[in-house]
VMD Tcl script that builds the backbone (N, CA, C; Angstrom):
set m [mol new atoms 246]
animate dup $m
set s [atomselect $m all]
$s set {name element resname resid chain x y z} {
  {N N UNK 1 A -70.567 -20.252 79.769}
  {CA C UNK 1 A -70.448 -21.197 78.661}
  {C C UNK 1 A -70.222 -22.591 79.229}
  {N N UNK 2 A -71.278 -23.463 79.029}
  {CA C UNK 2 A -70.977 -24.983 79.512}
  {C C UNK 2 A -70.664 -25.535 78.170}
  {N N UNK 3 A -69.659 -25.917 78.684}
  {CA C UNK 3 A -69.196 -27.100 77.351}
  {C C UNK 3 A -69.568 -28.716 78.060}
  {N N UNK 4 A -69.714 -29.477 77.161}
  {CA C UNK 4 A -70.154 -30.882 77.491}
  {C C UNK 4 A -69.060 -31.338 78.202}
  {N N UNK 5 A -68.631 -32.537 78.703}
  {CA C UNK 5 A -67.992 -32.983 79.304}
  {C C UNK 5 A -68.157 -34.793 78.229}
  {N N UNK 6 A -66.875 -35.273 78.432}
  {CA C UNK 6 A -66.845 -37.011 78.382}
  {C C UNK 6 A -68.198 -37.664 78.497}
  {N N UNK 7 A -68.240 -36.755 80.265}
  {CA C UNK 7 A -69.158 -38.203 81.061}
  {C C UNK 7 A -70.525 -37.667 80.752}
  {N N UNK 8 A -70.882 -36.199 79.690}
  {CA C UNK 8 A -71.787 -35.587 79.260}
  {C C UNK 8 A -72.545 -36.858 77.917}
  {N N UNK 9 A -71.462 -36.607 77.300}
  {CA C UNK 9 A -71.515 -37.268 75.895}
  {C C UNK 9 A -71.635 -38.747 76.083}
  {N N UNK 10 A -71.131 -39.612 76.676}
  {CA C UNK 10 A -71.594 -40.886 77.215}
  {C C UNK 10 A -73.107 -41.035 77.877}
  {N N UNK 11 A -73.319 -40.043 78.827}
  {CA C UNK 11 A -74.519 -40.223 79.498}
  {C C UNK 11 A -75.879 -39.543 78.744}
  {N N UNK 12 A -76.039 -38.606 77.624}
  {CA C UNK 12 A -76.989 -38.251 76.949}
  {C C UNK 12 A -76.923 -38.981 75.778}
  {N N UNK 13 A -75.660 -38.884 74.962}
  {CA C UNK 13 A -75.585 -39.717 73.716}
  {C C UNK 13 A -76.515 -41.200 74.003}
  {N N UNK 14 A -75.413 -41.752 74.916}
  {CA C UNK 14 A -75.781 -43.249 75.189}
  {C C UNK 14 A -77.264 -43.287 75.483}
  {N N UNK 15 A -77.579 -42.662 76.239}
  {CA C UNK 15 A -79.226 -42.913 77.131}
  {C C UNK 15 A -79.911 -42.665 75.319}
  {N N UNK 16 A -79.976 -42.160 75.122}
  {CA C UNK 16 A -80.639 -41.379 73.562}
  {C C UNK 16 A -80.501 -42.460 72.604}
  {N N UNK 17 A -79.362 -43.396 72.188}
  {CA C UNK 17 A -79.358 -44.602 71.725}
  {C C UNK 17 A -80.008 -45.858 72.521}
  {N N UNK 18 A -79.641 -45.927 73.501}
  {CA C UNK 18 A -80.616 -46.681 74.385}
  {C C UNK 18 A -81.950 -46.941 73.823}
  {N N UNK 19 A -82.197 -45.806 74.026}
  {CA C UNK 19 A -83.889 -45.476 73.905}
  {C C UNK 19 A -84.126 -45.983 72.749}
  {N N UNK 20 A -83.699 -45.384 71.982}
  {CA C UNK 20 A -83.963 -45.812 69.936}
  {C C UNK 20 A -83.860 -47.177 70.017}
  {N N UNK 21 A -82.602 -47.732 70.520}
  {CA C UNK 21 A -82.816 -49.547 70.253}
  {C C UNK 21 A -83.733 -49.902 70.890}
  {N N UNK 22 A -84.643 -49.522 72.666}
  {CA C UNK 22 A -85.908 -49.863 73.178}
  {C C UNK 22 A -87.102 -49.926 72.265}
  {N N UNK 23 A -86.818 -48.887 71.629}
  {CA C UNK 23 A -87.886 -48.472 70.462}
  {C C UNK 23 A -88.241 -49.481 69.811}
  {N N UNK 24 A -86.817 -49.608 68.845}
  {CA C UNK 24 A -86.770 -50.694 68.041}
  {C C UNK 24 A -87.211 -51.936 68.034}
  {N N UNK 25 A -87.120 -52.490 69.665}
  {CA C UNK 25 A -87.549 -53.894 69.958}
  {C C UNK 25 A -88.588 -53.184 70.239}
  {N N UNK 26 A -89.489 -52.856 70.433}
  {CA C UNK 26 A -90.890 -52.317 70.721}
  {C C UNK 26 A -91.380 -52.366 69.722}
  {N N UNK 27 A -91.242 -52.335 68.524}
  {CA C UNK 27 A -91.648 -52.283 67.256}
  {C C UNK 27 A -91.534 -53.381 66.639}
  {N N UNK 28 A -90.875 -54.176 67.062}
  {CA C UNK 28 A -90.176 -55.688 66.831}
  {C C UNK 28 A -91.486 -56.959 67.375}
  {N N UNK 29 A -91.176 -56.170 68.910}
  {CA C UNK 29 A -92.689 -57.164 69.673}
  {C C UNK 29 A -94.105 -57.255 69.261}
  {N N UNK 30 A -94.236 -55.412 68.713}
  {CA C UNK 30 A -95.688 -55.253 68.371}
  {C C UNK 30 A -96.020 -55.562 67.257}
  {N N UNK 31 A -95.508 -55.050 65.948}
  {CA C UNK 31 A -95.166 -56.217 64.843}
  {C C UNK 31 A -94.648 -57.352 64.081}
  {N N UNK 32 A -93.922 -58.098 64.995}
  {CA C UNK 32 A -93.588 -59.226 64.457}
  {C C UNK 32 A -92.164 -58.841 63.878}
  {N N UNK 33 A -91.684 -57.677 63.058}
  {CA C UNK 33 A -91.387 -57.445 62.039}
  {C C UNK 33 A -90.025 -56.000 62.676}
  {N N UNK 34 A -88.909 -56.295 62.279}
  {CA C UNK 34 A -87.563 -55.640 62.543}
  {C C UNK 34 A -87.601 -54.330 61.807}
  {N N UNK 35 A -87.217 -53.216 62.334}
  {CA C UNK 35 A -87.740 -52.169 61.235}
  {C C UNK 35 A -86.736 -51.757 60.311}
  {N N UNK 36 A -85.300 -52.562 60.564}
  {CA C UNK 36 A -84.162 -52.803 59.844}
  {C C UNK 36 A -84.404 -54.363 59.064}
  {N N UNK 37 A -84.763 -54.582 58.433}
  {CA C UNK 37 A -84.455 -55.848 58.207}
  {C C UNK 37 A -82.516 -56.095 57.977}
  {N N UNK 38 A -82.241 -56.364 58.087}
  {CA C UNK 38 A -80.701 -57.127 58.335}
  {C C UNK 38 A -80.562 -57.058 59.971}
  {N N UNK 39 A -81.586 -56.533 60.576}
  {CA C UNK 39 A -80.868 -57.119 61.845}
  {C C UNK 39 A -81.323 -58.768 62.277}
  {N N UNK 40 A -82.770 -59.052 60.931}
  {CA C UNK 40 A -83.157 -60.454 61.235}
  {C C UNK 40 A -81.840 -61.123 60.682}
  {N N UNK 41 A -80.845 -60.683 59.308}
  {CA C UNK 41 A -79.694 -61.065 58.762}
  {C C UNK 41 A -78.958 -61.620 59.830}
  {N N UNK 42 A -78.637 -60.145 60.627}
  {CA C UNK 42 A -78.142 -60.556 62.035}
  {C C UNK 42 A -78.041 -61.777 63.100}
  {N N UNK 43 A -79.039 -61.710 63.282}
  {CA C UNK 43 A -80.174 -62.981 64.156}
  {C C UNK 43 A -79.751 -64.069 63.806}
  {N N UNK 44 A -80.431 -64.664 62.236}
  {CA C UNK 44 A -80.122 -66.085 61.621}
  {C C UNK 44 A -78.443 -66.081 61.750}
  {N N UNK 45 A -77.649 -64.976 61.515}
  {CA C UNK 45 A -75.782 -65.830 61.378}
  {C C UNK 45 A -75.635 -65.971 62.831}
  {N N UNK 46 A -76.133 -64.939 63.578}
  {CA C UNK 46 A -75.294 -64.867 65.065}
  {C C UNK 46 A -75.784 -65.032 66.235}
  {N N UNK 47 A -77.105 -65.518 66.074}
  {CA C UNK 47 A -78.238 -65.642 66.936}
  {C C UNK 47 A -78.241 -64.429 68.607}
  {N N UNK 48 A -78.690 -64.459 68.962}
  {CA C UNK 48 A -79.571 -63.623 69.589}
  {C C UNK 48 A -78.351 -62.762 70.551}
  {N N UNK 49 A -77.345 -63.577 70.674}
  {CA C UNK 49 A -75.945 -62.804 71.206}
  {C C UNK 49 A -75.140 -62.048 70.610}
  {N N UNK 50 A -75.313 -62.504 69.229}
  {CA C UNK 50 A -74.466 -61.852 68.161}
  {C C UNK 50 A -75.648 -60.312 67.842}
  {N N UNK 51 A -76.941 -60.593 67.569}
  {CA C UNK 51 A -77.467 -59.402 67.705}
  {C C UNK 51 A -77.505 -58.337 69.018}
  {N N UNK 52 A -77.296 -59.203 69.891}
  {CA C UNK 52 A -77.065 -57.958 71.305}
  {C C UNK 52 A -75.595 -57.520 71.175}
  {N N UNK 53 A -74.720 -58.046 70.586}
  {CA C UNK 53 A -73.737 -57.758 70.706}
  {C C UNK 53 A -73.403 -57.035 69.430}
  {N N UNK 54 A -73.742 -56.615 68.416}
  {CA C UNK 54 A -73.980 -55.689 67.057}
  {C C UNK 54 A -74.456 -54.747 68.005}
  {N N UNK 55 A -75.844 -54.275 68.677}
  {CA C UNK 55 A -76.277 -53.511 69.412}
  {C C UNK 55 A -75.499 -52.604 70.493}
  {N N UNK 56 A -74.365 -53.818 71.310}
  {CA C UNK 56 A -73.691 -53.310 71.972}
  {C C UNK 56 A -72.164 -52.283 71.181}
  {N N UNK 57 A -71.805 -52.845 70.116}
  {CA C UNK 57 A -70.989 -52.225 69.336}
  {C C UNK 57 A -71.546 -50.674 68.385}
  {N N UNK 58 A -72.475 -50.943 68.234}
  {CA C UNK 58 A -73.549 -49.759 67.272}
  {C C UNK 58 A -73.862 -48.929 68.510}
  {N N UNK 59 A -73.785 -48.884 69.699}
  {CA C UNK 59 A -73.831 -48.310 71.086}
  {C C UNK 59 A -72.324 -47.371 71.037}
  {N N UNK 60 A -72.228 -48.203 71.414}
  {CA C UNK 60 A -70.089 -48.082 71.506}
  {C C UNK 60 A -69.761 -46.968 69.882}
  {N N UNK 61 A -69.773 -47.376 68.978}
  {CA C UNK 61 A -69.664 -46.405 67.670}
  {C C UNK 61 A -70.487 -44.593 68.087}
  {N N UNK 62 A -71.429 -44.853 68.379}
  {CA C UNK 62 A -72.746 -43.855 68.107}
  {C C UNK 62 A -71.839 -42.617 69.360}
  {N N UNK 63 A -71.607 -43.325 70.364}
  {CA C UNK 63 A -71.036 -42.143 72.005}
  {C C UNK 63 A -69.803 -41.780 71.201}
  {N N UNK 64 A -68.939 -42.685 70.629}
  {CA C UNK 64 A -67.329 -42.488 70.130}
  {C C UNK 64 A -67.501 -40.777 69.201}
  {N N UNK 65 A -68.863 -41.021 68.021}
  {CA C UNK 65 A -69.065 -39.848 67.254}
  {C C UNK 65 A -69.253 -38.966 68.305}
  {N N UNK 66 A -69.971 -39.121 69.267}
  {CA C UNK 66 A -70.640 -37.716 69.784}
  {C C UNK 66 A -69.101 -37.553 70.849}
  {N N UNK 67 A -68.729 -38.656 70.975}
  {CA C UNK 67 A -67.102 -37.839 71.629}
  {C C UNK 67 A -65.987 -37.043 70.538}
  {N N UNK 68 A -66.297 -37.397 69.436}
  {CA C UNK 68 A -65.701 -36.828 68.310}
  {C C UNK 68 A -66.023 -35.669 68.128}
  {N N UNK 69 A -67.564 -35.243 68.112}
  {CA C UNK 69 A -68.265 -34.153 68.416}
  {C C UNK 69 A -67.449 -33.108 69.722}
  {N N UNK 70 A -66.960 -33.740 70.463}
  {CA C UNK 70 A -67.218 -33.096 71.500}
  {C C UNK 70 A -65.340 -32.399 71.352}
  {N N UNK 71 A -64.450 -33.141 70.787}
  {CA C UNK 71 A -63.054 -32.851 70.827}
  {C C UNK 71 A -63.246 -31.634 69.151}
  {N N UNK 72 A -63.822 -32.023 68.641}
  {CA C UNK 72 A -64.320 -31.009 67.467}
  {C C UNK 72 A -64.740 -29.679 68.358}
  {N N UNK 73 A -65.672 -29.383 68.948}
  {CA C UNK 73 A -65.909 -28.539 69.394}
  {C C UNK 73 A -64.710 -27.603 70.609}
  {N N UNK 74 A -63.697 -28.483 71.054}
  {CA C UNK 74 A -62.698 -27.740 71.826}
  {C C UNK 74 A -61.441 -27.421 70.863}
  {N N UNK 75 A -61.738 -28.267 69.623}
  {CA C UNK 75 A -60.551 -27.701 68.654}
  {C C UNK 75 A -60.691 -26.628 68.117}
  {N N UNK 76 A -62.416 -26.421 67.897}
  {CA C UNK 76 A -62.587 -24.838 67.362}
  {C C UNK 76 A -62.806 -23.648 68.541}
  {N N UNK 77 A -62.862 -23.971 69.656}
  {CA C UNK 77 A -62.923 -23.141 70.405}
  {C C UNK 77 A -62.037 -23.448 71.871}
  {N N UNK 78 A -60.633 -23.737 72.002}
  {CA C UNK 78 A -60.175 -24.142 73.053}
  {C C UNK 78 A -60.234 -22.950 74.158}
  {N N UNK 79 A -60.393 -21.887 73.881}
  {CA C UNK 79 A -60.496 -21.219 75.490}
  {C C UNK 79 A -61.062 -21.459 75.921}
  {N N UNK 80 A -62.539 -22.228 76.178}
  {CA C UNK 80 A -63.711 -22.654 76.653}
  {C C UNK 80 A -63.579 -24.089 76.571}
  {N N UNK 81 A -62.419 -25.032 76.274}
  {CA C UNK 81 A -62.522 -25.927 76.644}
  {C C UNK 81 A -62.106 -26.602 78.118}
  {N N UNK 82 A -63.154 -28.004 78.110}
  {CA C UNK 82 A -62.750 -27.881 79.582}
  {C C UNK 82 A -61.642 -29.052 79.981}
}
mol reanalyze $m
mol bondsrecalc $m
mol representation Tube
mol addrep $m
C-alpha cells in the first residue's frame, strides 16, 4: 500500500496545475482571448504581476486541497499512514 506523501501531493498536484495554467496562456496567445474572462478583470486592476501573482496563490490553494486530500485519507485509514 503506497500512500502519497507531502512531497507527492506538491509535486503531482502542482506539476498538474502548472500545466492547466500553461494551457491557459496557450489559449490566451492563440486566441487573443482569456478562457476565464475575469482574469482580463484581473489584468486591468493589477496588471500583469497581480495576475501572476492570483496564479501563484490559485497554485498555492489547489496543492493545500490535495494536501487536505491527503491528511483525509490518513484520518480514514491511519495504519497505512505514513
Amino acid at each position: 500500500d503506497h500512500r502519497p506523501t507531502y512531497y507527492d501531493v506538491a509535486l503531482y498536484v502542482g506539476s498538474y496545475t502548472l500545466y492547466y495554467i500553461a494551457q491557459t496562456h496557450a489559449v490566451r496567445n492563440v486566441t487573443g482571448v482569456w478562457a476565464y474572462p475575469f482574469i482580463d478583470d484581473i489584468t486591468r486592476a493589477a496588471g500583469v504581476v497581480g495576475r501572476n501573482a492570483f496564479f501563484m496563490v490559485l497554485t498555492a490553494i489547489v496543492i493545500g486541497l490535495g494536501a487536505c486530500g491527503k491528511v483525509l485519507l490518513d484520518v480514514l485509514n491511519p495504519h497505512h499512514a505514513l
